[in-house]
C-alpha positions, 0 to 999 in steps of 0.5 A, a space after each residue: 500500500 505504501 507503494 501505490 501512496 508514493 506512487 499516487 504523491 509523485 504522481 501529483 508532485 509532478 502536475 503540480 509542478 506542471 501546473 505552476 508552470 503553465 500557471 507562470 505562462 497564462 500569467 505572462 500571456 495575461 499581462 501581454 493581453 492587458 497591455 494590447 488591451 490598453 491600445 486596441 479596444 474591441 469585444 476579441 481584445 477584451 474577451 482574450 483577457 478574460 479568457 487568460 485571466 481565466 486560464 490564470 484562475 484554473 490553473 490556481 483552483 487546479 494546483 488547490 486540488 493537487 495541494 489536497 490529493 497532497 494532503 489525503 496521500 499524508 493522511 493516508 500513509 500515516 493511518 495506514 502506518 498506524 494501521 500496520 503498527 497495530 496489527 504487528 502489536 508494535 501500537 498504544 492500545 491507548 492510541 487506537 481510539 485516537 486513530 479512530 477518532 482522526 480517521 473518522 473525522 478526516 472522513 467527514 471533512 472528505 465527504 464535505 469537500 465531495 459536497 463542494 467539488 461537486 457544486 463547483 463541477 456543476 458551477 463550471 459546466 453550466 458556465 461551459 454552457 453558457 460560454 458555448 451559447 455566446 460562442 454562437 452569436 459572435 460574429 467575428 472568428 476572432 472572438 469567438 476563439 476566444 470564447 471557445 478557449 474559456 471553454 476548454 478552459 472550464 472543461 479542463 477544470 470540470 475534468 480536474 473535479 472529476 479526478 478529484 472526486 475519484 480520489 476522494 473516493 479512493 481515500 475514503 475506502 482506504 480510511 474506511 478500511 482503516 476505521 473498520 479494523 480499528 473498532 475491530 481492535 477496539 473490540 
């Protein structure tokens, strides 16, 4: 199991590595699009702003959600060392109830952020949709690019929540695992 959970945090070190690199480039392009803003006026010039203060934005809320699997992968490997310490007899007993309590509480706070993740996936979807509503009505090729680069943008975070609430899922099985053999060691 240790294995898979280093496997799982290199995994995630190196999108977020990725992640703060492509965040440094939408910044660039951002302030790049801010200074042609103060030249050129017109709705692409305006809308390739929000569209790269955007990719700014997701790159942000994408990094947020490594920081966390980051923290889940922590959590996991000490209950799960806690969980071997107890089987082999090396463990408090005096401890297992404080494992208990921590990875139960760690359960809770999982099934909150699935709560959140999920509102926010739906928030992104919608404005997806809205986005691709406008892209219709546009009447320059030039905006509507634009457009559908926000698009791809919120798709790329919904695809993030996604992933994100299939790794909540997987961290609350192993903990849930845990919690069941410690109130089996309670016993």
């Amino acid at each position: 199991r240790f294995a898979a959970i280093d496997r799982s945090e290199e995994e995630a070190k190196s999108k977020l590595a990725r992640q703060n690199v492509e965040l440094n480039q939408a910044h660039h392009k951002l302030a790049s699009a801010q200074e042609v803003a103060k030249t050129t006026a017109g709705p692409a010039t305006a809308e390739q702003v929000v569209a790269w203060q955007m990719a700014c934005d997701v790159r942000r809320k994408q990094i947020s959600l490594l920081n966390q699997r980051l923290a889940d992968l922590t959590v996991s490997r000490i209950c799960w060392d806690h969980r071997y310490r107890h089987i082999l007899g090396n463990g408090d007993p005096e401890d297992y109830q404080d494992d208990l309590q921590r990875a139960t509480n760690y359960v809770e706070r999982l099934q909150e952020a699935a709560r959140v993740i999920t509102i926010k996936a739906n928030e992104a979807r919608v404005e997806q949709a809205t986005l691709r509503n406008r892209a219709e009505g546009v009447q320059t090729e030039e905006h509507q690019q634009w457009l559908i680069f926000q698009q791809k943008e919120l798709s790329s975070l919904g695809e993030a929540f996604d992933t994100r609430l299939v790794e909540i899922s997987s961290t609350r099985q192993l903990l849930s695992r845990v919690i069941d053999e410690t109130k089996q060691m309670l016993a």
